[in-house]
C-alpha positions in Angstrom: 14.0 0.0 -9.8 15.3 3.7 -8.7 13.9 5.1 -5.2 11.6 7.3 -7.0 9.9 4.6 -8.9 9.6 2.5 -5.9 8.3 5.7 -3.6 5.4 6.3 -6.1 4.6 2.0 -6.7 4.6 2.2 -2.7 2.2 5.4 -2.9 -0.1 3.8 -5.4 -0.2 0.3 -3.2 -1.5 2.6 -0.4 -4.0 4.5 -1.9 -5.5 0.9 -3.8 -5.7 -0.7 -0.1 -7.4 3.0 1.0 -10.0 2.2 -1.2 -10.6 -1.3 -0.7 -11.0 -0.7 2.5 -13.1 1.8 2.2 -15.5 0.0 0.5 -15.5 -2.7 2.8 -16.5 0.0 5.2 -19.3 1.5 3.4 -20.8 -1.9 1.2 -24.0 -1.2 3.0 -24.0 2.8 2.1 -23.0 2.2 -1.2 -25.4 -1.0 -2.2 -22.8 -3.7 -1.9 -23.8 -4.8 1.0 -25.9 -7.7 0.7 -26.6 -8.9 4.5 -29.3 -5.9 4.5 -28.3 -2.5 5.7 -26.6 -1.2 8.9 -25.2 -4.8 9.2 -21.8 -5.0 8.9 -21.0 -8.8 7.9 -18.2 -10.9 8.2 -16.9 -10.3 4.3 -16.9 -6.5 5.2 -14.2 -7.1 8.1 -12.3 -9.4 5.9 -12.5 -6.2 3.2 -11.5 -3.7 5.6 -9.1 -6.1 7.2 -7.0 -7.1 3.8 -7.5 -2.9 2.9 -5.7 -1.8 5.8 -2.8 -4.9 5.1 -2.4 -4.0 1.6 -2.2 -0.2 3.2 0.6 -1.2 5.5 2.6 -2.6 3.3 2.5 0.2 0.6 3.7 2.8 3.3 6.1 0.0 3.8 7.9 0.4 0.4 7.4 3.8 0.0 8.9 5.1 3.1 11.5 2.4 3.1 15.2 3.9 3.4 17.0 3.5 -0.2 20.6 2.3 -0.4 23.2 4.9 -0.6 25.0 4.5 -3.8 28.1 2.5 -3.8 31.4 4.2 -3.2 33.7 4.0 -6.0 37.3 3.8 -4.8 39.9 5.2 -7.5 43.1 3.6 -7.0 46.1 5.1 -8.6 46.1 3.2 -11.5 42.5 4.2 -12.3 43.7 7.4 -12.7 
């Protein structure tokens, strides 16, 4: 996989853990909550929690340094 492929998969990790933990956040707002509203339970941590992980790591393989290209060494009877 190039950098650039890898740099946009990293991207695309982030912004799915962005989401999942915003929902997690805002189950209750948005009717997923199912505790009753304005209480955060213990799957909406774990959501949140796993979000932010999955978040981490995508900035992880996004930002991560790619290899220089190998030098090629031309010896004289390369030439």
């Amino acid at each position: 996989m190039d950098a650039h492929a890898r740099r946009l998969v990293g991207w695309v990790i982030v912004a799915a853990g962005v989401v999942v933990a915003g929902v997690g956040a805002l189950a209750d707002q948005i009717g997923l909550g199912g505790e009753g509203p304005d209480k955060f339970a213990g799957k909406q941590v774990a959501a949140v929690v796993v979000g932010l992980i999955v978040a981490a790591v995508g900035l992880v393989v996004a930002l991560w340094p790619s290899r220089p290209p190998e030098p090629t060494t031309a010896g004289p009877a390369d030439r």
